[in-house]
BAVOPA-305357 format. One record per residue: chain; residue in three letters; x, y, z of N, C-alpha, C in turn; residue number from 0. Coordinates in nm, 3 decimals. Each point is the difference from the previous one (the first is absolute). Layout:
% BAVOPA-305357
(node "A" "ALA" (X Y Z) (X Y Z) (X Y Z) NUM) ...
***
This chain:
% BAVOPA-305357
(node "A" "UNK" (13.307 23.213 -3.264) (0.017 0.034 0.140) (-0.075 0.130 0.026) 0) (node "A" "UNK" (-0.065 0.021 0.104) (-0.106 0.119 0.039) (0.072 0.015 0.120) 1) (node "A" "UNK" (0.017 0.161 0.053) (0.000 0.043 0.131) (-0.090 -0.026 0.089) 2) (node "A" "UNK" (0.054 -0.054 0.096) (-0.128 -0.046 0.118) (-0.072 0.155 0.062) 3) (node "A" "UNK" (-0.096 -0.035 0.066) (-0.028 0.132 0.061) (-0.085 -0.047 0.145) 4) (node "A" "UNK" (-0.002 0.135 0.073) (-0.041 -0.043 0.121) (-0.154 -0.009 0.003) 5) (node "A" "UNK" (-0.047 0.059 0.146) (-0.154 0.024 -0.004) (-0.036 0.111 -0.063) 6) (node "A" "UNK" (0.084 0.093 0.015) (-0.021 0.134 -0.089) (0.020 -0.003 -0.122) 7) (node "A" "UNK" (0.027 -0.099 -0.079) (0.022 -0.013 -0.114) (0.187 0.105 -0.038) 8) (node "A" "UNK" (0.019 -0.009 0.098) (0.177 0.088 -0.030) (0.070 -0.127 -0.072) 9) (node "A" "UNK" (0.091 0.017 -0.062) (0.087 -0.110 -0.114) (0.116 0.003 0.084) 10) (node "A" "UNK" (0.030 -0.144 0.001) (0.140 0.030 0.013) (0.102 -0.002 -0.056) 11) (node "A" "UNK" (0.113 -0.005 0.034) (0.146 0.061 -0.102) (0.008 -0.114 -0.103) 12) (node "A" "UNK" (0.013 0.064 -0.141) (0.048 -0.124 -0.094) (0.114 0.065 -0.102) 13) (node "A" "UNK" (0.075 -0.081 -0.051) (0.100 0.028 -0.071) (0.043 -0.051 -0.151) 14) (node "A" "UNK" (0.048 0.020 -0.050) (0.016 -0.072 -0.146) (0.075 -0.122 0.033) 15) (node "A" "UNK" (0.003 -0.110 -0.065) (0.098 -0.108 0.013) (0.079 0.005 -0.074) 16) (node "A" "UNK" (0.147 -0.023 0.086) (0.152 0.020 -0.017) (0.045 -0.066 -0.155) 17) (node "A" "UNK" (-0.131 -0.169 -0.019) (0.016 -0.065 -0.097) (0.015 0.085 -0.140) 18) (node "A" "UNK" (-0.137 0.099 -0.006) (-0.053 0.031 -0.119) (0.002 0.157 -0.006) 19) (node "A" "UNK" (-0.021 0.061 0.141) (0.033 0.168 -0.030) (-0.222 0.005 -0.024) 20) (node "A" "UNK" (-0.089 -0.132 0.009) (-0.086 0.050 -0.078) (-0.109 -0.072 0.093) 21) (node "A" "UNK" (-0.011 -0.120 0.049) (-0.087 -0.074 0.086) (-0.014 0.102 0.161) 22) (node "A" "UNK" (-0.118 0.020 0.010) (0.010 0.032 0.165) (-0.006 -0.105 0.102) 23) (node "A" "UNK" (0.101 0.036 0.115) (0.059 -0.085 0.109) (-0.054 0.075 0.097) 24) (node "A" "UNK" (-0.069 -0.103 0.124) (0.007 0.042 0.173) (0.109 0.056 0.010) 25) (node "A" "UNK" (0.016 0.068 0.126) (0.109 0.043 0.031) (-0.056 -0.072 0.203) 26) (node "A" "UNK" (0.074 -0.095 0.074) (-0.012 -0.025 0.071) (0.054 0.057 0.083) 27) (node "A" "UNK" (-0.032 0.035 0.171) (0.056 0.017 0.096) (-0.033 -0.103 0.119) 28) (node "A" "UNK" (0.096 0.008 0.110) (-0.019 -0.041 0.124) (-0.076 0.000 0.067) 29) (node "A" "UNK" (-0.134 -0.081 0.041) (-0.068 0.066 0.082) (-0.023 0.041 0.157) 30) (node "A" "UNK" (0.169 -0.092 0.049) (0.056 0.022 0.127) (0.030 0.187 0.010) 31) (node "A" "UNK" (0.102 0.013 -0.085) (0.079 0.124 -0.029) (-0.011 0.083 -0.075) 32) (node "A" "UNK" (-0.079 -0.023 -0.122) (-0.058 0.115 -0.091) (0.101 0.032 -0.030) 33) (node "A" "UNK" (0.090 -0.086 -0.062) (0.110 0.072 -0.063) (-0.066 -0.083 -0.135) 34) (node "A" "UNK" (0.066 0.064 -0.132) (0.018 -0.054 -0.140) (0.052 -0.138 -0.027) 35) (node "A" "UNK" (-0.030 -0.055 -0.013) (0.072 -0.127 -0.072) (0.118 0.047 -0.144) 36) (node "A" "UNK" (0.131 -0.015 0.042) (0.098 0.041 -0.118) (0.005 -0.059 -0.046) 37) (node "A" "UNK" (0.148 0.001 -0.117) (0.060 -0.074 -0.057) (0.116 0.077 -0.045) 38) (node "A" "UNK" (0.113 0.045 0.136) (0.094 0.103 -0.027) (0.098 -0.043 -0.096) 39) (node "A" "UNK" (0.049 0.138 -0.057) (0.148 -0.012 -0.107) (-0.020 -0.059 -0.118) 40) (node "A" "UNK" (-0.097 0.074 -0.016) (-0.076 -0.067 -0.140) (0.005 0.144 -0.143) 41) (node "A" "UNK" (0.076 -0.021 -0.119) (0.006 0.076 -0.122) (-0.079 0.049 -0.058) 42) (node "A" "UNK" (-0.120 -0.142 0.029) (-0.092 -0.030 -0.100) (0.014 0.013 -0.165) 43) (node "A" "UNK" (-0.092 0.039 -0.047) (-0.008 0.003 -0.158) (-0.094 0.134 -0.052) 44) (node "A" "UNK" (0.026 0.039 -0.096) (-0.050 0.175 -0.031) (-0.114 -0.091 -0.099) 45) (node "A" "UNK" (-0.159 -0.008 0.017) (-0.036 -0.056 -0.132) (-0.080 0.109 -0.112) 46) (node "A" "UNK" (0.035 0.141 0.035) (-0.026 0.128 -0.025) (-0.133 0.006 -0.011) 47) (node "A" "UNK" (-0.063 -0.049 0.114) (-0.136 0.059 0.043) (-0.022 0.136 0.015) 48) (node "A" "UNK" (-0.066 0.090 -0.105) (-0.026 0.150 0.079) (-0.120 0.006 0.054) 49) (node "A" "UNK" (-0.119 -0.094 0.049) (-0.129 0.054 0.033) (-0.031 -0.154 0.103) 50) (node "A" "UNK" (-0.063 0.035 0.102) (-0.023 -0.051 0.082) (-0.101 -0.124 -0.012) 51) (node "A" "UNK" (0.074 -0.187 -0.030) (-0.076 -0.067 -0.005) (-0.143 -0.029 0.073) 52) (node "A" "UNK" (-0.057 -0.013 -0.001) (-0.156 -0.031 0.027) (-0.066 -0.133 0.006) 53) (node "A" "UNK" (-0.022 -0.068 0.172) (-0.082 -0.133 0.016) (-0.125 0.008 -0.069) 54) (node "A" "UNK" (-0.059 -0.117 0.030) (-0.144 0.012 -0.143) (-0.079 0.094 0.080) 55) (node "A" "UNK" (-0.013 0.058 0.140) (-0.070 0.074 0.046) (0.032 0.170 -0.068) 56) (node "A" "UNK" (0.087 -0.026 -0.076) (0.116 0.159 -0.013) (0.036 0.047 0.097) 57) (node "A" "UNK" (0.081 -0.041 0.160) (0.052 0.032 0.043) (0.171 0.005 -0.049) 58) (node "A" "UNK" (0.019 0.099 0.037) (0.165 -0.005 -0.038) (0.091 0.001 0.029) 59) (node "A" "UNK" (0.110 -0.096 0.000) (0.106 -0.044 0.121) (0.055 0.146 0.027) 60) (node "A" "UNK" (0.106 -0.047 0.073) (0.048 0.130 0.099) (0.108 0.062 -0.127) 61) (node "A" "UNK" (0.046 0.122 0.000) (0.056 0.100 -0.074) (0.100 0.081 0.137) 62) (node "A" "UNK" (0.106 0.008 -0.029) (0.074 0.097 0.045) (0.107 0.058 -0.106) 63) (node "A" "UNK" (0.068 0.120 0.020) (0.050 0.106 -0.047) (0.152 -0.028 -0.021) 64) (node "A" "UNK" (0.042 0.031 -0.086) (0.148 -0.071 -0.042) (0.092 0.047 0.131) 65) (node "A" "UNK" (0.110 -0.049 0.044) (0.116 0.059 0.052) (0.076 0.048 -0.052) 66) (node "A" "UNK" (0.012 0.013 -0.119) (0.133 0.025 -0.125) (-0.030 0.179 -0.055) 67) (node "A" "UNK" (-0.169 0.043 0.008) (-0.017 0.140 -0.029) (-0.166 0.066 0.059) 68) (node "A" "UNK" (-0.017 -0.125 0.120) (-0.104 0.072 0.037) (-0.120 0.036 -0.065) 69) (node "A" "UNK" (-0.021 -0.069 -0.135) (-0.124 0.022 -0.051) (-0.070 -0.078 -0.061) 70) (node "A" "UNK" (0.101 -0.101 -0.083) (-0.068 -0.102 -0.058) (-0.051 -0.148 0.101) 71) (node "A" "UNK" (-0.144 -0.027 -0.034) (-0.086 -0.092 0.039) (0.082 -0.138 -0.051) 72) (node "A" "UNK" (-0.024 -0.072 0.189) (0.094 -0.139 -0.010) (-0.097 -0.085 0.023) 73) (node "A" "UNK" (-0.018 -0.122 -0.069) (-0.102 -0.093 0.081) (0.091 -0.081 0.079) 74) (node "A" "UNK" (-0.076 -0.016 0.115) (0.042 -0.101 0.120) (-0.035 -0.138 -0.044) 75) (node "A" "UNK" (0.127 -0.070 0.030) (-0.010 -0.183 -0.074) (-0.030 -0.048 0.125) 76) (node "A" "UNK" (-0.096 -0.136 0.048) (0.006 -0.095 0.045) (0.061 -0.096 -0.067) 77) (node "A" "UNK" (0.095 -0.100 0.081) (0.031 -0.120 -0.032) (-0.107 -0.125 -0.019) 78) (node "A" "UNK" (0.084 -0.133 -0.031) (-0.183 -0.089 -0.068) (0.012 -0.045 0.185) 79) (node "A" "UNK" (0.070 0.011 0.125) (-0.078 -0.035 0.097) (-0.054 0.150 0.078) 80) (node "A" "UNK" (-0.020 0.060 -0.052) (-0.096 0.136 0.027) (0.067 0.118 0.090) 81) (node "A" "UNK" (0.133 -0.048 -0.014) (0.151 0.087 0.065) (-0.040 0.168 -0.038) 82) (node "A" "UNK" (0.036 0.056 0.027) (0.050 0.133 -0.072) (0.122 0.024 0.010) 83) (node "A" "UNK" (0.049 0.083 -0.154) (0.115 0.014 -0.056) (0.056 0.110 0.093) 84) (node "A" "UNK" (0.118 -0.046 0.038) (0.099 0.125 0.092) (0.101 0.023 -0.030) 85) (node "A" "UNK" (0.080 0.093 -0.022) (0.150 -0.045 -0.015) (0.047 0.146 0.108) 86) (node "A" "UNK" (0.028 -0.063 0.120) (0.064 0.065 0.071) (0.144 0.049 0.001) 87) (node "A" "UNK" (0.101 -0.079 -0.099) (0.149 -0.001 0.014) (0.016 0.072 -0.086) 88) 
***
């Protein structure tokens, strides 16, 4: 899976898959609403990724910052229908 990109060649959002912690996933949105495509209340699975998987282009899915101490690097999961992982509750 490769990040699409526009005319400017900008990438868009990709994420690790929820399956493997290791495949990169689209991350889809709306194109009415530009909102995210979820997949709320989700645990997921820790597959102790520390470094940011890479499509064959070496782009690298999305990374955000733990909630638990503010420092450690989280990879963002897509689901296998290109959801992103939320857990709002």
């Amino acid at each position: 899976m490769e990040a699409k990109r526009d005319q400017n060649r900008i990438t868009t959002l990709i994420a690790a898959s929820s399956v493997d912690g290791i495949i990169p996933r689209l991350v889809y949105a709306d194109p009415t609403s530009h909102a995210l495509k979820t997949n709320d209340g989700n645990t997921g699975s820790d597959y102790g990724i520390v470094d940011a998987v890479r499509d064959e282009n070496r782009i690298p899915v999305a990374m955000a910052v733990s909630s638990s101490d503010g420092i450690t690097p989280v990879e963002l999961y897509s689901s296998p229908l290109y959801n992103l992982f939320i857990q709002s509750s």
